[in-house]
Rosetta silent file (secondary structure, phi, psi, omega in degrees, C-alpha in Angstrom):
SEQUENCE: XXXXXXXXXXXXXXXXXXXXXXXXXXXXXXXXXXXXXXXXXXXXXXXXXXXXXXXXXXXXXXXXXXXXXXXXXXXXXXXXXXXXXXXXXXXXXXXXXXXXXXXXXXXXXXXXXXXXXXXXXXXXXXXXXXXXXXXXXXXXXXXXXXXXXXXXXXXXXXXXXXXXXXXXXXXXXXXXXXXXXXXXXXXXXXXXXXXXXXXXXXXXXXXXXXXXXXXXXXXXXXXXXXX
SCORE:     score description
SCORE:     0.000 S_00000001
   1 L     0.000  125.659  168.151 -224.734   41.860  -51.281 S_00000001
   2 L   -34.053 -175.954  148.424 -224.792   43.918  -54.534 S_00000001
   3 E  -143.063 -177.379 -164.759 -221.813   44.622  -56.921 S_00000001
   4 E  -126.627   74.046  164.889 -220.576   47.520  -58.442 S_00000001
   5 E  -126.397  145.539 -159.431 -219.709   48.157  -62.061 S_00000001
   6 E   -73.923   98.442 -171.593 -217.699   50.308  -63.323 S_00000001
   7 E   -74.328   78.159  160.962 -218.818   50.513  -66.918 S_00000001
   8 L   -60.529  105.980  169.397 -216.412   51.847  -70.061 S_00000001
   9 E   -96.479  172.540 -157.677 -218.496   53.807  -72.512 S_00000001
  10 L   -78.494  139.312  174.371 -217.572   54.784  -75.924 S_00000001
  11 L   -83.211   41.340  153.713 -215.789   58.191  -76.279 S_00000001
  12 L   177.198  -71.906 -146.175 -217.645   59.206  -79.380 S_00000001
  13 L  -100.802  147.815 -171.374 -219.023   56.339  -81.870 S_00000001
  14 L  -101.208  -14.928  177.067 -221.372   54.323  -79.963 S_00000001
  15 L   -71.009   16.807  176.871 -221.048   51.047  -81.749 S_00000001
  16 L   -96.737  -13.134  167.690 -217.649   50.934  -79.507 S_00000001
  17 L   -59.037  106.501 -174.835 -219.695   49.731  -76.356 S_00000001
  18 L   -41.811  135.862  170.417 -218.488   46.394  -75.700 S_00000001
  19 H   -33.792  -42.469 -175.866 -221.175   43.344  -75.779 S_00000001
  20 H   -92.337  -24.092  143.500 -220.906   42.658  -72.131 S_00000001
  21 H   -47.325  -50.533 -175.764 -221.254   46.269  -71.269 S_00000001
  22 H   -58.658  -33.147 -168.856 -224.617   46.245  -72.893 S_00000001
  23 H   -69.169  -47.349  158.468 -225.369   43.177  -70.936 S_00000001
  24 H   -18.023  -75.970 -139.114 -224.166   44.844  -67.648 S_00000001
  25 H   -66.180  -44.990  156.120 -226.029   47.917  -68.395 S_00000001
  26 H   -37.368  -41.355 -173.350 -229.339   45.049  -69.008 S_00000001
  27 H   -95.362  -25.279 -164.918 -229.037   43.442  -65.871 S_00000001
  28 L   -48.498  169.027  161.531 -228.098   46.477  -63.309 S_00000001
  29 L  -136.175   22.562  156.142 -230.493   47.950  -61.168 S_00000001
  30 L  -158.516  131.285 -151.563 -229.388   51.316  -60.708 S_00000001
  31 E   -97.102  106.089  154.056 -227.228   53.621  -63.284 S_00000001
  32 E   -72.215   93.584 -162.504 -224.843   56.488  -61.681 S_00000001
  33 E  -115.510  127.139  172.823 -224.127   58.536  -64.333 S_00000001
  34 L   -52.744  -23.110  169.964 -221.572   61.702  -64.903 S_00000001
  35 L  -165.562  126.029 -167.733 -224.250   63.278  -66.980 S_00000001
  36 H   -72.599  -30.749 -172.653 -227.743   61.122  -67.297 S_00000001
  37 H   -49.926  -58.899 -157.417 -228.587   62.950  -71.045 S_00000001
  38 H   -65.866  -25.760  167.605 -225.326   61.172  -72.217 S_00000001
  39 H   -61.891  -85.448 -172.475 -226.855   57.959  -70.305 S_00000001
  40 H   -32.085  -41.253  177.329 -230.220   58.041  -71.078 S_00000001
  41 H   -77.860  -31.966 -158.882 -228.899   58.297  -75.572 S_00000001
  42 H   -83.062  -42.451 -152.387 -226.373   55.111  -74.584 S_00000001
  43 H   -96.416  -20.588  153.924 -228.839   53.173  -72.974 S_00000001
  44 H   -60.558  -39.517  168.424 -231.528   53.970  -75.405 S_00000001
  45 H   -65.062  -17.675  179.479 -229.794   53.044  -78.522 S_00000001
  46 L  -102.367   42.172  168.926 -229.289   49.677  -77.154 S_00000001
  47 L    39.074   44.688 -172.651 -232.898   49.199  -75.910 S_00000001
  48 L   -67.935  155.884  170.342 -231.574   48.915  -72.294 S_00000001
  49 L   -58.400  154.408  176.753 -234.710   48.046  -69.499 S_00000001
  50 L   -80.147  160.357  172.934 -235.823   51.106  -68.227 S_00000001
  51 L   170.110  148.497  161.458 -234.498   51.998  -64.559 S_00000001
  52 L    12.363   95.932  171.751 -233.047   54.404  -62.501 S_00000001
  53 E  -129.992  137.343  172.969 -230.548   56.839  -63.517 S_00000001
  54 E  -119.768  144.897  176.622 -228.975   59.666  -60.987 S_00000001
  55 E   -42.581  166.498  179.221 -226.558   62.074  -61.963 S_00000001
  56 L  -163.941   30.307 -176.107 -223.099   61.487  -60.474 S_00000001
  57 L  -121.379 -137.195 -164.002 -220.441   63.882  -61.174 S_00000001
  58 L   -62.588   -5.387  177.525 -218.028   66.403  -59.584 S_00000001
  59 L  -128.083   54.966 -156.703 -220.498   68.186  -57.686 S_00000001
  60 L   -67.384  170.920 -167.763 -222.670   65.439  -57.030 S_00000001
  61 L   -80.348  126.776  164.495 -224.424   65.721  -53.639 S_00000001
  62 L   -50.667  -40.064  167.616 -222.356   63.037  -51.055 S_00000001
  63 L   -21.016  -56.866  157.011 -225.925   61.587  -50.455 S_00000001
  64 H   -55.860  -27.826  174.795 -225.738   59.791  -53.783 S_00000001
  65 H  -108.216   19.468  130.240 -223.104   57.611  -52.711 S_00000001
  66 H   -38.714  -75.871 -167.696 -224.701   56.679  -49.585 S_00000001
  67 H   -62.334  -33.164  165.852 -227.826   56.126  -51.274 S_00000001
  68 H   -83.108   -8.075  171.789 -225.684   53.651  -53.735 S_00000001
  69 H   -77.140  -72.528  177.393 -223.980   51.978  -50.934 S_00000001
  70 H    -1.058  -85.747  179.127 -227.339   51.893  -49.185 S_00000001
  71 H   -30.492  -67.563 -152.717 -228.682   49.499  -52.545 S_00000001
  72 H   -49.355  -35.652 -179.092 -225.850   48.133  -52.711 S_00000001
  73 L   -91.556  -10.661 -152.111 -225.561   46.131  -49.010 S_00000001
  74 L  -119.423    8.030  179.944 -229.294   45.839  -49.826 S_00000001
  75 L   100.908   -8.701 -153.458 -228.492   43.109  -52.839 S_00000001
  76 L   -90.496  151.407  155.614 -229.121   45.647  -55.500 S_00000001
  77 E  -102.229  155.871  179.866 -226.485   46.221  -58.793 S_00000001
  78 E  -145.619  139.872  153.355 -224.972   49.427  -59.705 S_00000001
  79 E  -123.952  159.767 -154.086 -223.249   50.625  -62.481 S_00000001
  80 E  -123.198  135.204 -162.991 -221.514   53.457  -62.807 S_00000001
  81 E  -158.178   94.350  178.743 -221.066   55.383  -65.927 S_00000001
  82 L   -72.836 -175.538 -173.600 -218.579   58.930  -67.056 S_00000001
  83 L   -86.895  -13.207 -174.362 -219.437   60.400  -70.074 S_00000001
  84 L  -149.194  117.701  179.525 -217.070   59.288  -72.077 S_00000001
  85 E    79.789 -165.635 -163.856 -214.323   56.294  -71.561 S_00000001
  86 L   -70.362  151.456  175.070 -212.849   54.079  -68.868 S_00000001
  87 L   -61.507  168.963 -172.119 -214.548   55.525  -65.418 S_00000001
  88 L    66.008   10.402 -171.543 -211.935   57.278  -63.062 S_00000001
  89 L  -115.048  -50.774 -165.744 -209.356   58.868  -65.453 S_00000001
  90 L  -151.957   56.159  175.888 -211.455   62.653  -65.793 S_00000001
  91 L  -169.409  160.452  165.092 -215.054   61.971  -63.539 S_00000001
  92 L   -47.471   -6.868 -161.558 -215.826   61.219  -59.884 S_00000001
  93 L   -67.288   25.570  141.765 -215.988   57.355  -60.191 S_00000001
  94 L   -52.447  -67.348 -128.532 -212.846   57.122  -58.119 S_00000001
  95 H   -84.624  -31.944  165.176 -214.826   58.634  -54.927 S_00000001
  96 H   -72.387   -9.878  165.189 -217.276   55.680  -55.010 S_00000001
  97 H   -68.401  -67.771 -151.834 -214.799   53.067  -55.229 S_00000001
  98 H   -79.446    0.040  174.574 -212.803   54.773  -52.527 S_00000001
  99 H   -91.913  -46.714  168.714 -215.872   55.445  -50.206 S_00000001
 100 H   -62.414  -31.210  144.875 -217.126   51.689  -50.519 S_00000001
 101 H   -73.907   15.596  177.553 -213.459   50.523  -49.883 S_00000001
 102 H  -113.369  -45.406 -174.701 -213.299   52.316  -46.228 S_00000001
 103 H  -110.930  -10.180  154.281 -216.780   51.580  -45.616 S_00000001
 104 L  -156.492   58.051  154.475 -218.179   48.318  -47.353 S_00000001
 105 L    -6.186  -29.009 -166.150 -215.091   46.552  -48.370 S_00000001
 106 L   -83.229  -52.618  146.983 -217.383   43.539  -48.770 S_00000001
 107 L   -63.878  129.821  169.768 -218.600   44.664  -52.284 S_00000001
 108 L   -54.487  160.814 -161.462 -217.464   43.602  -55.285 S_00000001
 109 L  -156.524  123.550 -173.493 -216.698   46.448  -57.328 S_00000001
 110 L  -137.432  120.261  147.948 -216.077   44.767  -60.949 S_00000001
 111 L   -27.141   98.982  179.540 -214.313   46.408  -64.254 S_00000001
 112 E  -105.134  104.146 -171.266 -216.560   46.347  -67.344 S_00000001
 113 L   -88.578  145.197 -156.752 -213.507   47.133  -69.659 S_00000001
 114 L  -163.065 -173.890  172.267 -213.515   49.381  -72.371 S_00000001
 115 L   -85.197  132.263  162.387 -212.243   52.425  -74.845 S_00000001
 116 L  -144.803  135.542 -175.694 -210.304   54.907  -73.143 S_00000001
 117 H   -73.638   -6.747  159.683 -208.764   57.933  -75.037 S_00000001
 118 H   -73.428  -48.093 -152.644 -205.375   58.345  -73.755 S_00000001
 119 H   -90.419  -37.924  154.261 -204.330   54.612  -74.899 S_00000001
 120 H   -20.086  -60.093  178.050 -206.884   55.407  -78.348 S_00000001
 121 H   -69.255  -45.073  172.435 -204.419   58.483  -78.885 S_00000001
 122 H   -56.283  -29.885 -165.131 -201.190   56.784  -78.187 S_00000001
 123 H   -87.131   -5.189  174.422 -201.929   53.977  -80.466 S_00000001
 124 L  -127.190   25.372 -179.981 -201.757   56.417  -83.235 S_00000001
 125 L   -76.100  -23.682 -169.267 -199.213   58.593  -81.893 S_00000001
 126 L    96.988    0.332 -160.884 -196.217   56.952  -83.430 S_00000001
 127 L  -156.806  143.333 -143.415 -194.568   56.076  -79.939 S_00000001
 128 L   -71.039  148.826 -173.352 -194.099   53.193  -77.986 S_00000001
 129 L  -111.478   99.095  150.417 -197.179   53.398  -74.996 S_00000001
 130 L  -131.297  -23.214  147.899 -195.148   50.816  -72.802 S_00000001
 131 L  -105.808  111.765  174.768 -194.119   54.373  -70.195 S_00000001
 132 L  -145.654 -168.317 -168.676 -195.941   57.430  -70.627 S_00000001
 133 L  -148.890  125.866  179.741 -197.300   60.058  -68.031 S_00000001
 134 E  -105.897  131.378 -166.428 -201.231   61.066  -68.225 S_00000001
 135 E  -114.142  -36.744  174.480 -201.451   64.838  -66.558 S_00000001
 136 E    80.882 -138.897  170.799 -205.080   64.822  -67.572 S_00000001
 137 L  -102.268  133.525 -164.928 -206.328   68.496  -67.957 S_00000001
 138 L   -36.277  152.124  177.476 -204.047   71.946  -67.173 S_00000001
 139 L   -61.225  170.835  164.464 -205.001   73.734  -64.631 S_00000001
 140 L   -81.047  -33.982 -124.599 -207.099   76.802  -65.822 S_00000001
 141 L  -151.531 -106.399 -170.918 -205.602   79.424  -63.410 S_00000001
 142 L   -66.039  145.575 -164.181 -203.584   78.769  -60.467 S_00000001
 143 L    41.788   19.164  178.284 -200.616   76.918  -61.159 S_00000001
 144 H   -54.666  -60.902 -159.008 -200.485   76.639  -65.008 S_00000001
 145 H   -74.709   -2.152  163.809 -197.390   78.146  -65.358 S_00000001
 146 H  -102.652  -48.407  179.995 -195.503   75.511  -63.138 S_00000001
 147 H   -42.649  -48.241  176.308 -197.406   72.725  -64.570 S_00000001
 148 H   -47.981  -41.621  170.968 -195.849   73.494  -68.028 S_00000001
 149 H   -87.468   18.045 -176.312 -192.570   73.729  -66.178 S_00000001
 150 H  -104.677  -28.494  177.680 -192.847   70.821  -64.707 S_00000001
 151 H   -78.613  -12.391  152.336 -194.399   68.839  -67.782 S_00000001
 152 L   -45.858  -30.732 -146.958 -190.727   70.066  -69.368 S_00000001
 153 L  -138.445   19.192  146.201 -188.648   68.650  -67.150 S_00000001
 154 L   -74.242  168.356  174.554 -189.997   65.122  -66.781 S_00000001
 155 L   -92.131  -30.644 -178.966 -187.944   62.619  -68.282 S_00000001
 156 L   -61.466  134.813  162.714 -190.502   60.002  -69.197 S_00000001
 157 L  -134.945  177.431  -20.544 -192.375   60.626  -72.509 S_00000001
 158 L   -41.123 -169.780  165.893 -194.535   60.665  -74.095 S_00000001
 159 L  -142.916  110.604 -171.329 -196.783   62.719  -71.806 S_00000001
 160 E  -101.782  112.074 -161.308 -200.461   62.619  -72.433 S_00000001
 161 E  -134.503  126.314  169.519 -202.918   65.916  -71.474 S_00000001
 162 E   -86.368  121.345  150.651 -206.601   66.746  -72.125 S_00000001
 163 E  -122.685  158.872 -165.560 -207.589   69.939  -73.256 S_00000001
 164 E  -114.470  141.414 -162.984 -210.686   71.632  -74.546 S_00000001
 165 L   -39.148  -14.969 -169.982 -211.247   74.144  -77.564 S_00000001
 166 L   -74.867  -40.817 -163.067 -211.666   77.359  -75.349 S_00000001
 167 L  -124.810   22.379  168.219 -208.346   76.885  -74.076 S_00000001
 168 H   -28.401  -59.299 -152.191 -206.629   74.822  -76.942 S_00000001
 169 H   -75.727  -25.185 -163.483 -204.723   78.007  -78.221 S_00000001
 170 H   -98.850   -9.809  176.958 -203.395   79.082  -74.788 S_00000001
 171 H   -73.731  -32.323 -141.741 -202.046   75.304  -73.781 S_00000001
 172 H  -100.207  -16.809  164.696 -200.597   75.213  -77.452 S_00000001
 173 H   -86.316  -23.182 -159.867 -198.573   78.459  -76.657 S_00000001
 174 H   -80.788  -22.932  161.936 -197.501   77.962  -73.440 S_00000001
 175 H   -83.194   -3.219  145.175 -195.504   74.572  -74.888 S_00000001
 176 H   -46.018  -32.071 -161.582 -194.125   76.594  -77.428 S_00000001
 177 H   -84.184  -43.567 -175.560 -192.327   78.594  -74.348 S_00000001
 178 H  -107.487   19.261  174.342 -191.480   75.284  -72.533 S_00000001
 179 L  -113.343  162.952  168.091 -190.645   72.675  -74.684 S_00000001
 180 L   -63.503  167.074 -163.015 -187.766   72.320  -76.928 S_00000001
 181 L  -103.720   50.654  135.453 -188.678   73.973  -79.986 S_00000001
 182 L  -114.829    9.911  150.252 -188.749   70.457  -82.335 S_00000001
 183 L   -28.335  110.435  154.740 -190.741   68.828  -79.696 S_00000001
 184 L   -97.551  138.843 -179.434 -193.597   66.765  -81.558 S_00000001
 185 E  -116.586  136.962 -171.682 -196.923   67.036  -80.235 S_00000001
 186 E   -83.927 -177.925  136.723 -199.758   64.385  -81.605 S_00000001
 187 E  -137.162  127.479 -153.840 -202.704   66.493  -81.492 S_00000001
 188 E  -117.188  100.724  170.904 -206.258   64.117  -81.138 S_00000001
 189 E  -118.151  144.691 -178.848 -209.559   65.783  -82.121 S_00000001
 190 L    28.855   79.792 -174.140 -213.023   64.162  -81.620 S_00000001
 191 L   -78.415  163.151 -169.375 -211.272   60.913  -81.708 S_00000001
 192 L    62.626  -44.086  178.227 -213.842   58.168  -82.918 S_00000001
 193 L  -104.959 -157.296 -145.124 -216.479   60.612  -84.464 S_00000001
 194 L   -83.574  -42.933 -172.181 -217.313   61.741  -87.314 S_00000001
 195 L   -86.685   24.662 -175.442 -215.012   64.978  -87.852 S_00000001
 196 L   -57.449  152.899 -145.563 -211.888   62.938  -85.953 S_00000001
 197 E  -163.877  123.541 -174.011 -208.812   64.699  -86.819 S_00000001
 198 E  -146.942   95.345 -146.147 -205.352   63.591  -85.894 S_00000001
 199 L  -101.076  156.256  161.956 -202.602   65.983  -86.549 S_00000001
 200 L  -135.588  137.057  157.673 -198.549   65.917  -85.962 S_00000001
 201 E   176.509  178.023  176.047 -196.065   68.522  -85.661 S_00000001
 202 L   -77.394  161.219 -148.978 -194.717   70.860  -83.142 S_00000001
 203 H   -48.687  -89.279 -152.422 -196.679   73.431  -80.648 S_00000001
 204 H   -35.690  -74.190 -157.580 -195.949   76.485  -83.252 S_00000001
 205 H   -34.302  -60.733 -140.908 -196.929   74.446  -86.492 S_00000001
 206 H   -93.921  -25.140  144.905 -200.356   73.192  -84.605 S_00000001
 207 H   -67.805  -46.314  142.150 -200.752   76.902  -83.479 S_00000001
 208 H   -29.468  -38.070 -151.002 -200.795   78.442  -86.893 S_00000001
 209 H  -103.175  -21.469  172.078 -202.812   75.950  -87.998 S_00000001
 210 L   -96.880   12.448  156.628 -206.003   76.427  -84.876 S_00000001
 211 L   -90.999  -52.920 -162.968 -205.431   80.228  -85.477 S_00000001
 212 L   -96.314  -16.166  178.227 -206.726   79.967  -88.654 S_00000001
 213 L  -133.079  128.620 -157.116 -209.258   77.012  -88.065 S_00000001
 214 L   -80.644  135.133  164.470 -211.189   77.832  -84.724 S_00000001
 215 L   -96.768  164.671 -153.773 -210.915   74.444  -82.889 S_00000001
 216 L  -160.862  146.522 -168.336 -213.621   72.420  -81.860 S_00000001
 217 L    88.861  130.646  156.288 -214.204   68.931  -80.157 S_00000001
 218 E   -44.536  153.925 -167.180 -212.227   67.703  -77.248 S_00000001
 219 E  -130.158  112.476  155.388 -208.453   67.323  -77.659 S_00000001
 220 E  -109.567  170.162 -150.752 -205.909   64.852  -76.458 S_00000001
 221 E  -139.407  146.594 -165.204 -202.229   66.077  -77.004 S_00000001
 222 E  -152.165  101.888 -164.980 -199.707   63.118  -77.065 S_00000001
 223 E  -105.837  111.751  172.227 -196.383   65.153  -76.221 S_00000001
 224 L   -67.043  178.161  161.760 -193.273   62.822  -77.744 S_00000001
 225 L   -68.025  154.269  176.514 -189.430   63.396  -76.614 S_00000001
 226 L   -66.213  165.775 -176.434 -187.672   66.133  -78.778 S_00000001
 227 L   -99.003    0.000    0.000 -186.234   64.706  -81.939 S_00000001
């Protein structure tokens, strides 16, 4: 019988992939990957064996995780690989855990530990990470306007939410409307690469400031308690 691992890649600088990932990523014998380009640059700088890689992400075919089960009962390793951080927080690598624990419980499924960008942003947030709430990203459409009023009226903070430059400007008003208005927000651009950017102040302040400089790069938002 096979194993399974779930493999934490670097969100941006690549020299953050841990030693025994690369060793994983050496021994496996089939790669799942949320997007194979972003595999296929990972596994080349570290002069990985050549082998298999299939696409894997939200609208992956179910047949791929059949076909990785398949291997898998057949002795073969698989790792598993999102594009950016630990698997399962904003990619499919949940639905292969949770298909092989209803249907071949018997594989090992093993944690190759790693950078992940909510606890990356929190560590420079200013505010204790021992309770926080991850939301991941707003909806686009249908229900935005209760998620904000619902991300208001927990009690727990921080609260930690991914958003992406297109819709940076329209997240960063709508917590102007539903937060207090001395609310600090961390705001986490391209964390790890080269133009990382790590800003603090409240929704208006960090609106002003991506009205005048078009943002760019993925964003995590680290929402503190009101002062």
């Amino acid at each position: 019988m096979g194993k399974l691992y779930m493999v934490a890649t670097p969100i941006g600088n690549l020299s953050d992939l841990s030693p025994r990932a690369i060793e994983t990523l050496n021994l496996v014998d089939l790669v799942l990957a949320e997007d194979t380009r972003v595999a296929k640059k990972l596994l080349d700088k570290f002069d990985t064996p050549k082998k298999p890689i299939f696409r894997c992400d939200e609208s992956a075919n179910p047949k791929i995780y059949q076909d990785a089960i398949n291997r898998l009962k057949a002795g073969e390793s698989v790792a598993f690989m999102s594009d950016a951080g630990t698997p399962g927080v904003a990619d499919p690598g949940w639905r292969l855990v949770s298909l092989i624990q209803k249907e071949a419980p018997e594989i090992s499924i093993v944690p190759i530990p790693g950078v992940s960008s909510v606890t990356t942003a929190l560590s420079v947030s200013g505010v204790p990470g021992d309770q926080y709430i991850f939301l991941g990203y707003p909806p686009h459409k249908k229900g935005r306007n209760k998620f904000f009023t619902e991300l208001a009226e927990l009690k727990i903070r921080p609260v930690v939410i991914f958003e992406s430059p297109h819709r940076l400007l329209k997240t960063l008003e709508a917590l102007t409307t539903s937060l207090p208005v001395d609310t600090e927000i961390v705001v986490c651009r391209e964390l790890t690469k080269m133009y990382e950017e790590i800003r603090v102040g409240t929704a208006t302040k960090h609106l002003v400031h991506f009205k005048e400089t078009a943002p760019r790069g993925e964003f995590v938002l680290v929402i503190k308690k009101a002062l």
